[in-house]
N, C-alpha and C positions, 0 to 999 in steps of 0.2 A: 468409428469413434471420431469426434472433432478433433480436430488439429487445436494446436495453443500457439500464440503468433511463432513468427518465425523470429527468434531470438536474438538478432543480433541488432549492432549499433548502427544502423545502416550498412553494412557488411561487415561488421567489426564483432568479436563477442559480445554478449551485455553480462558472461558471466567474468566476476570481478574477484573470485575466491573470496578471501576474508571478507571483500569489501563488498561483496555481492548485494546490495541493497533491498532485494526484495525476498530473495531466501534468507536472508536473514533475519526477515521481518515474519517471515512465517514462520522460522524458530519461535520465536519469540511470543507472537500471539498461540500459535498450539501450545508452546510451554508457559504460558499464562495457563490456562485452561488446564494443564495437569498441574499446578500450584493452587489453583482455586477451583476445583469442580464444581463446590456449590453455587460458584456464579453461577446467575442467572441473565439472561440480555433481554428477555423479558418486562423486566421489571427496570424501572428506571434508576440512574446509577448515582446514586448518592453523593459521589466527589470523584474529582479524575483517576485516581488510583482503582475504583471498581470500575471504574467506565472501562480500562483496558479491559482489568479481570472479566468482565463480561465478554469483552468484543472475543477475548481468548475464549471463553465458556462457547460461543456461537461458531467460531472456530475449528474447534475440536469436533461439535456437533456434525460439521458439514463433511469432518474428515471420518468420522465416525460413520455415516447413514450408510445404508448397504445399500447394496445394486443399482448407485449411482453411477452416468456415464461423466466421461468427462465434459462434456458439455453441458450436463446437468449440476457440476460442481459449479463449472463453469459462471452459471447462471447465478447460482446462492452466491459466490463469492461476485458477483456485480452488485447483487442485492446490497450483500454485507459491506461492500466498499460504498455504494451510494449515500449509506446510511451513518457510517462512520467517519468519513472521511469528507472533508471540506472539497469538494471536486471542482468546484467554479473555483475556488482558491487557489487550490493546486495549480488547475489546469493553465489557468491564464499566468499566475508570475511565472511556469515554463517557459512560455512566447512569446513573453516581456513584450516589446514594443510592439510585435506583430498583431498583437491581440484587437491595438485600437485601429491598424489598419484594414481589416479585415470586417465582411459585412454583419450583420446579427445571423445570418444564413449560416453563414459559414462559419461562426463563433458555438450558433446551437450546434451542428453538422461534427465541430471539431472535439465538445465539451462531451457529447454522448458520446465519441471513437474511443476519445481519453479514456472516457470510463469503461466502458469496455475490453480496452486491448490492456491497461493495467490490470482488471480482473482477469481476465485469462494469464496473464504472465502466473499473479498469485496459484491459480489453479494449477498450472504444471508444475510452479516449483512445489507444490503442499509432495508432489510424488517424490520428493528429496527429502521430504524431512525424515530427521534418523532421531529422533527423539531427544534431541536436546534441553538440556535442566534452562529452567526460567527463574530469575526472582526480581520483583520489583524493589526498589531501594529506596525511594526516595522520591518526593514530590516539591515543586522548588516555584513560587510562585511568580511571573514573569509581568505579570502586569495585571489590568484590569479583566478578570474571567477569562486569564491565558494563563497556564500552568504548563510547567514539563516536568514529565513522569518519568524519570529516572528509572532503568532497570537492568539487567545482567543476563546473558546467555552463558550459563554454565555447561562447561563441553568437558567432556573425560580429558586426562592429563593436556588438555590445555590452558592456556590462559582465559579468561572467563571474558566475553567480548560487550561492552558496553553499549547500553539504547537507552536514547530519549526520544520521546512520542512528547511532541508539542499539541497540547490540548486545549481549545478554545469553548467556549460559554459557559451554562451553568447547569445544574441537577435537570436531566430528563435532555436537554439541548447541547449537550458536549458534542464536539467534531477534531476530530488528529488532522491538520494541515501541514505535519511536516513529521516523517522519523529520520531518527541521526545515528548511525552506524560506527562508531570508531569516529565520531568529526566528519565522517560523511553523509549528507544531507539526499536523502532522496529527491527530494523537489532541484537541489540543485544539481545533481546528476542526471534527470530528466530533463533539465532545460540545456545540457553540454549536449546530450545525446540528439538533441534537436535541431540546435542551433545552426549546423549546415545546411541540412534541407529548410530552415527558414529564408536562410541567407538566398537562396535560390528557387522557391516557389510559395514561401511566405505559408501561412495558413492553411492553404487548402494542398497545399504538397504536404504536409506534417500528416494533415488527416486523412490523404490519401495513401501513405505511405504505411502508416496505423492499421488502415481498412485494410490494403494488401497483405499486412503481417496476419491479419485476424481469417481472411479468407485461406491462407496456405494450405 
């Protein structure tokens, strides 16, 4: 079976308990999907509040299909982040200023790892999820065809942990560029988690550093 990167902050944990960013975020999208089964991600999503419930519907799908390996998760959940998720977006305010230093080789070279080594992370953590309650709250418009989708991880006797999924464009063209965990920012927690190895091999150390966690 494939390995899923090797999890740490460059020798540090990436696991953050509460603040765990990205198992948190797959709470959240599989319990989207057991609050709204009939989504569908098929069909295109009406307004940002079905665009989650969908991405949750397609979610649950990939955690659902039998006799999947983990590398074959692996894959659907690249699929499903390339498609959801703003990844040039992402990927570059991470590397902030390193982005415009760095050649187009090295910028496509860096933009395909991104996406890849965050879809693997996704894919190990789905083997964590314990079934956590989801409900959407709230949709809050932020400007022009940018909304945030407000929503709640409901957990047994605890406190119920708060996400917003920043959602950009319109019906059929929506994309998540940023989720916010308790006020923590995944984009800006990948750009902390970076920021050393930029300091010291700029672009092409981040995405060879990415490649090595994916090769493990």
């Amino acid at each position: 079976m494939a390995k899923g990167p090797n999890r740490t902050r460059w020798g540090r944990s990436e696991r953050f308990d509460r603040r765990d960013l990205l198992r948190l975020f797959v709470a959240a999208a599989a319990g989207t999907a057991l609050a709204s089964a009939s989504a569908r991600a098929d069909q295109p999503a009406s307004d940002p509040k079905a665009f989650i419930e969908n991405l949750g519907a397609s979610v649950l799908d990939i955690i659902r299909a039998p006799n999947l390996s983990q590398a074959q998760r692996r894959d659907r959940f690249r699929v499903l982040f390339s498609e959801n998720f703003d990844v040039p977006t992402i990927g570059r305010f991470v590397v902030g200023r390193y982005w415009n230093r760095a050649s187009p080789e090295e910028r496509q070279k860096y933009l395909d790892t991104f996406g890849n080594y965050v879809a693997a992370i996704y894919a190990d953590q789905f083997s964590h999820y314990q079934g956590e309650g989801f409900k959407t709250t709230a949709v809050r418009p932020l400007g022009a065809d940018e909304n945030s989708v407000t929503a709640q991880i409901v957990r047994p006797n605890q406190p119920p942990i708060s996400v917003q999924f920043r959602v950009k464009g319109t019906p059929g063209s929506y994309k998540i560029d940023d989720v916010t965990v308790e006020n923590v920012s995944l984009i800006i927690t990948k750009r902390d988690e970076f920021s050393s190895v930029l300091e010291q091999s700029g672009l092409k150390g981040v995405t060879d550093r990415m490649q090595a966690a994916l090769n493990a």
